[in-house]
N, C-alpha and C positions, 0 to 999 in steps of 0.2 A: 954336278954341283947341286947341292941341298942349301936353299935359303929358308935360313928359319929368323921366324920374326916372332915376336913377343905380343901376344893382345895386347890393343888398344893404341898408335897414329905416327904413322913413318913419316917425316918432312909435312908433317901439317900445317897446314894456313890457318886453323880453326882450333886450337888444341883444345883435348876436353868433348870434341866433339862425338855423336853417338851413344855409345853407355846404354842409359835408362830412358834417353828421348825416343819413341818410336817414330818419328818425322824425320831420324836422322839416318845416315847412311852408316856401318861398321865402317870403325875406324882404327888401324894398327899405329902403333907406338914405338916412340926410340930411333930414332933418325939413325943412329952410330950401328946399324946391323951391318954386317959385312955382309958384302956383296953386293950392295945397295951404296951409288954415289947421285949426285946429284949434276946435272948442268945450270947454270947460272949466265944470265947476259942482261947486255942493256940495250940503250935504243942504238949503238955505233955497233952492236952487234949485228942487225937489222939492214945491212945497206940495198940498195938498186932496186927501192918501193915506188914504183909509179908517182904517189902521191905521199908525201913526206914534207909533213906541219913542223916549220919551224919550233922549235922548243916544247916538241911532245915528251913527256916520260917514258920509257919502257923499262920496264923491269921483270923480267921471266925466269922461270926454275923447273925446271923437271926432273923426273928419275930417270937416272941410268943403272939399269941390272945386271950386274955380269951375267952371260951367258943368255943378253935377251936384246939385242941389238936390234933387231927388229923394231922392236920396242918404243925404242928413244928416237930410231929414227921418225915411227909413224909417227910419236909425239911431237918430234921437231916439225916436224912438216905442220902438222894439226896447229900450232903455236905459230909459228910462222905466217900461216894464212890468216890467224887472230887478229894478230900489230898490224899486217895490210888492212884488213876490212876494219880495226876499228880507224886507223888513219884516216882510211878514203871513204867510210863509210858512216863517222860521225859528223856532229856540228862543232866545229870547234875543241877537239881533241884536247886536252890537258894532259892524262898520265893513265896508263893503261899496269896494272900490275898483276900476275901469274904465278899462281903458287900449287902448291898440289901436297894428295894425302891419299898413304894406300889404304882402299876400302876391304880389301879381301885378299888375299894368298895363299892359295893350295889347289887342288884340284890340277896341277898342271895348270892354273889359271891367276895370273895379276888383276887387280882391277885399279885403275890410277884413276882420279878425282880431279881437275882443274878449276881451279877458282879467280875468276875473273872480278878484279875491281878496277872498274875506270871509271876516268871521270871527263864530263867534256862540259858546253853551255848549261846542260841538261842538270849539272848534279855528279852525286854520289850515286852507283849502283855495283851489284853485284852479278854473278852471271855463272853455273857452272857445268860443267862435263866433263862426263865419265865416261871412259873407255875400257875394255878387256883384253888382255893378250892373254894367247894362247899357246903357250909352249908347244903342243904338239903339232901346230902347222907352221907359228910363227906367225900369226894373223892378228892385224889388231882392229876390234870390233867395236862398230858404235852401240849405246845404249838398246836402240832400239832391236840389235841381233839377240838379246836376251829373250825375245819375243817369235813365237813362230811365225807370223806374218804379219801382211799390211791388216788381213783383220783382224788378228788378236789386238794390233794397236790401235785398229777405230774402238773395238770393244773396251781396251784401257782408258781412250779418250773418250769414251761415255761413260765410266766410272768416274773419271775424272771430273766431271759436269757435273755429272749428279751429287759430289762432294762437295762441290764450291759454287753449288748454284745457289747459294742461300747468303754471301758476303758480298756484302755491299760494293767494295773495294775490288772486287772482282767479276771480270766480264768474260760469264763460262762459253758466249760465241767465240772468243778471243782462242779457246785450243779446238785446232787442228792436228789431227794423225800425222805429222810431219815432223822430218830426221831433229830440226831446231827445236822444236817445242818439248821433245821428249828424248833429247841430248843427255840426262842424267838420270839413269835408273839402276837401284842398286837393290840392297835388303837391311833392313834396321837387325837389332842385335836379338828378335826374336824372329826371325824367319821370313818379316814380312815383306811384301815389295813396295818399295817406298822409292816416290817419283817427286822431283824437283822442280819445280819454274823460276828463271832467272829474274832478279825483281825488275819487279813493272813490265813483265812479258805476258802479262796476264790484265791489266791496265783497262778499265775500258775507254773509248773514248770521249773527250767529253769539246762540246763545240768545235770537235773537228782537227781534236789534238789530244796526245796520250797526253797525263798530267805528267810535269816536271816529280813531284811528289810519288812514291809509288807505295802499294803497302810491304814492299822489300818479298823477301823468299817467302815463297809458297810451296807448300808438299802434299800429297795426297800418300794415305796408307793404303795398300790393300792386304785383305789378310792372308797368308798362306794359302784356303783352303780354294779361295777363291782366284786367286792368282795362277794356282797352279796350270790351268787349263789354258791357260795364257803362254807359259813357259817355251822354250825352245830347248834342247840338250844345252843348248850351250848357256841360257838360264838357269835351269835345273844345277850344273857343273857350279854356275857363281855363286846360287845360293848355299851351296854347301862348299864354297872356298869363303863364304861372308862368315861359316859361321864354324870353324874351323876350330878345335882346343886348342892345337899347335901349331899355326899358320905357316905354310911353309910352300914352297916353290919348287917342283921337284922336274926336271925338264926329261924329254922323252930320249931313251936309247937311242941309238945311229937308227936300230930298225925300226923302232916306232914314230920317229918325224914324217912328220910328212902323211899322218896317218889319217887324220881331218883336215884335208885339203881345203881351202877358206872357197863359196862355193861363188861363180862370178855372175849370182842373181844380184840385184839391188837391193840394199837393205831395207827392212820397213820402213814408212816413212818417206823414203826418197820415190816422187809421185813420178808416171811416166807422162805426158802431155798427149791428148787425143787417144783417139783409138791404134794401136800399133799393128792391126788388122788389115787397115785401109792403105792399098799402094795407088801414091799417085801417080806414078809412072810407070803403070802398065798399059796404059793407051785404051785403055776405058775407061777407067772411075773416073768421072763427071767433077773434078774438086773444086774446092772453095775457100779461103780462110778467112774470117772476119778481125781483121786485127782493129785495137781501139787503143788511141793514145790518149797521154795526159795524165788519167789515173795514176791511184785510186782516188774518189770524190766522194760527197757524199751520197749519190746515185749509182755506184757501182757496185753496192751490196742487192741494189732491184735490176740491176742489170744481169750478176750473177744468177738471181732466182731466175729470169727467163731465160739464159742459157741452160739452166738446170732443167727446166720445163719441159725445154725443147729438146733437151739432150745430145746439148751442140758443145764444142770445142773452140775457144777462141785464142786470142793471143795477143796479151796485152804489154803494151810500151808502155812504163815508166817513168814518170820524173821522179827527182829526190826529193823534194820538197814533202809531195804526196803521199811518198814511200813510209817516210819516215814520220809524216802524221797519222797515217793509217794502216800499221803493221799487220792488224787484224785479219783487214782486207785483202791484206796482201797476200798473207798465209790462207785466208780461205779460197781464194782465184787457184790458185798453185797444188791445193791439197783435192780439190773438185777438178784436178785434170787439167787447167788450162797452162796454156804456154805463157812463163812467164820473162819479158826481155825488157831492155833497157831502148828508154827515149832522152837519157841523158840526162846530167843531176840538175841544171837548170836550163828554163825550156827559151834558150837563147840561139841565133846562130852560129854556130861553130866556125862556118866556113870565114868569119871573119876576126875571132878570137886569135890574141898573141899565142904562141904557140906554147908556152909556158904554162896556158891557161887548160889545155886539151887533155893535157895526163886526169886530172881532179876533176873534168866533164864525164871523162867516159869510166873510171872507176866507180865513181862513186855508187850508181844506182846497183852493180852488181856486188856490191859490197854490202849495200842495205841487202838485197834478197837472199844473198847468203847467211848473214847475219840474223834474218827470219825465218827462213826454210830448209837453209842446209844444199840450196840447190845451186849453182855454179849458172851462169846466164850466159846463152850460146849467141843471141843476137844485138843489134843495138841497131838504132832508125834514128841520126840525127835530128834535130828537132825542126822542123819547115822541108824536112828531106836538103838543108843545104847543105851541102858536102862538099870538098876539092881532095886533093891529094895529103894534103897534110893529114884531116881527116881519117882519111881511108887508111893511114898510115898508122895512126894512131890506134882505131878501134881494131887493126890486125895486131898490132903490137902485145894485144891486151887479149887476142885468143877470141877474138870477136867478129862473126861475120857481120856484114854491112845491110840492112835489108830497107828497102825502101817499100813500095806499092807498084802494083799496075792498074787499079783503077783508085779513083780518088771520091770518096762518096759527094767531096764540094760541101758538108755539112757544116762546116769552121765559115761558110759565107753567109750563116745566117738562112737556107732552106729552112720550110718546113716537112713535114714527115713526107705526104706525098713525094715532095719535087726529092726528098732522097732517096725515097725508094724506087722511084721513076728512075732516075740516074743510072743508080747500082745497078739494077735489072738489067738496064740496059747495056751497061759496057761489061758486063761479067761472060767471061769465057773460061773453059776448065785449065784449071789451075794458077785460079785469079786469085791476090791476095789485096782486099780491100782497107782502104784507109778510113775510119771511122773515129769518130771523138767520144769518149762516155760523158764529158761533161756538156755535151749537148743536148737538153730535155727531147727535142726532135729526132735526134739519132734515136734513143732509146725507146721513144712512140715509135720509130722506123723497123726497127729491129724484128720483132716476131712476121712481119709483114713480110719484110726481105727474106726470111727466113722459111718462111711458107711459098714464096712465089718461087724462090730456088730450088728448093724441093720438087716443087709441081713438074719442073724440067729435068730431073735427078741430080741433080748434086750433092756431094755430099762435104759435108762442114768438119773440116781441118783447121790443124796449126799451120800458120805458114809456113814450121819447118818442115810440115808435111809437103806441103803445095807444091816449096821450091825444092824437093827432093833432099833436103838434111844438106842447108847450108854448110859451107866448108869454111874456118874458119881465115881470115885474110882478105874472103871473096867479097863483090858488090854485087847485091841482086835488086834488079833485073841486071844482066851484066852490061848494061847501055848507059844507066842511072850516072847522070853527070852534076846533081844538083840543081837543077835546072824545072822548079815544078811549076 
């Protein structure tokens, strides 16, 4: 099957867009091409969401391409997992709406555009991502597989910096090398590689809150000559299906499928948590994890630097509140390595919440981190550690181990630095995973100290899903933890 498509925007949300702007991605034209249909749904289209806001809007669209099933499927999915996280992962949800526009076709290569407007307390924003499929294995790739690795993307994200470090309106700590932040990468209509930020993803913060206001989309150019060393094949393949006389789709022979097999590294972007070196259960490494709840604060960006100092791994429990005022932070814990889990969207007890109330507890914080890093959150530590069965019930439902503590630093009791690092030291045995606060000025005086005296003994400094050997999802660890702290 030969899809030919006409320059310039197939099922556009933006028409007009691309042409002569160099900020803009290629954009093909004429929705009516054969071979090209479209999927369409609404919010009943949507059913059996954990967390589902009375009278939210949904409105979604995607392409379907004969002979690319694939395709549509990954888009469905990719769309699918949008309406969950903006439901369970906004304030106040209004109307989430999904449209799309092809950026490129040929090469054996599609590239589809998603454009995201919703709206919740917050306002009006925008949001988008681009993905490629690949006829020849049937793979469909994030933005950041246009890139040969996680360092050609820290190198973009220092390009990036260096172009927007000079706007008011923008706060260039705010990008991270992470799958969310660099969700939409394509080429403008001269060759360039032209990179997108969804508005107010770039935001900085101000008294401890992104503003409501944002200054909308942002892009960064880079030029050909420069980009190219950046490239991956399968970048190289998009830029020249972006830039295409007669855009076209041309799918591979019986023998040729199959023939770039999609490879089952992680993409750029998507970070891995501690060192993947370190086993903790070979019955000698001496482990450790420091986990620290409540975060992020406004001390947890000096808390970062002394893990960064120290060249330690930590693992930090979330509330929603925090999450979603200081996304920045979120994304830089998560892109420096650390393990990023949920302490639940508000820092309430669960164990005595109606039960109606527990789906919109334990979603919500993992819908914020996916929503900023693209990463899926493997644990969750109710808040006080209260826990029962409903509970446990719950955070399995939702594909989430249970993780409590084995020692407790007591720093939430008002110690100071000494009397916490006296503590910790003392009840810490290998493969201890510690309860720590960042919003405690104490803990964080505590911290390099604890840090040095564990050393002295060898230990060495894990995620707790090092510690407790790669929680399993349904599980409670320790598997004793009755709520009971």
């Amino acid at each position: 099957m030969l899809l030919a498509l006409p320059l310039a925007a197939c099922g556009s949300a933006n028409p007009g867009a691309g042409g002569g702007d160099p900020q803009r991605l290629t954009v093909l034209s004429e929705r009516s091409v054969d071979g090209i249909g479209e999927w369409r749904g609404e919010a009943r289209d949507f059913p059996g969401h954990p967390v589902d806001p009375a009278g939210v809007e949904i409105s979604v669209a995607y392409p379907e391409i004969e002979g690319a099933a694939s395709l549509s499927e990954g888009l469905a999915a990719r769309v699918d997992q949008e309406v969950r996280d903006f439901r369970a992962g906004t304030r106040d949800p209004v109307r989430l709406d999904i449209g799309w526009e092809l950026v490129a076709a040929g090469e054996g290569l599609v590239g589809v555009r998603l454009v995201r407007t919703e709206e919740d307390m917050h306002g009006l924003r925008e949001g988008y991502s681009t993905y490629w499929y690949d006829a020849r294995s049937g793979a469909v790739s994030s933005s950041t597989e246009l890139l040969r690795g996680q360092e050609e993307l820290g190198l973009l994200n220092g390009i990036a910096r260096e172009e927007l470090a000079d706007l008011a309106d923008v706060d260039p700590n705010a990008l991270q090398p992470v799958l969310r932040t660099y969700d939409s990468i394509g080429f403008n209509a001269a060759g360039d590689l032209v990179v997108e930020f969804d508005d107010g993803h770039l935001s900085p913060i101000v008294d401890g809150h992104v503003p409501d206001s944002s200054p909308g989309r942002r892009a960064v150019v880079v030029d050909h000559d420069r980009a190219r060393p950046l490239l991956s094949d399968l970048g190289e393949r998009a830029r020249e299906a972006s830039l295409a006389d007669e855009p076209d789709l041309l799918p591979p022979s019986a023998g040729e499928a199959g023939k770039d097999d999609p490879s089952d590294d992680p993409p750029p972007g998507a970070v891995t948590a501690g060192d993947p070196g370190v086993d903790c259960q070979d019955g000698v490494t001496r482990c450790v994890a420091l986990t620290f709840d409540d975060g992020p604060v406004d001390a947890t960006p000096h808390l970062l630097d002394l893990l960064a100092e120290e060249e330690v791994s930590a693992t930090f429990f979330l509330n929603g509140g925090p999450a979603l005022t200081r996304p920045s932070v979120l994304r830089r814990a998560y892109a420096e390595g650390h393990e990023i889990a949920s302490h639940g969207d508000e820092h309430e007890h669960m164990n005595t919440m109606d039960a109606e109330r527990l789906p919109a507890q334990t979603a919500a914080v993992s819908a914020m981190v996916r929503r900023q890093t693209g990463f899926t959150v493997e644990q969750f530590r109710p808040p006080f550690g209260a826990t029962d069965e409903a509970v446990h019930e719950e955070i399995a439902a939702q594909g989430m181990a249970e993780v409590a503590w084995t020692v407790d630093s007591r720093d939430w009791e008002g110690h100071d630095r000494d009397e916490i690092v006296e503590h910790v030291v003392a009840e810490v045995e290998p493969g201890a995973v510690v309860l720590l606060h960042d919003p405690q000025p104490a803990t964080l005086a505590a911290v390099p100290e604890i840090i040095e005296r564990l050393r002295a003994r060898d230990y060495v400094f894990v995620t707790s899903g090092q510690a407790l050997g790669g929680p399993e999802p349904g599980r409670v660890y320790p598997p004793d933890w009755d709520g009971d702290w």
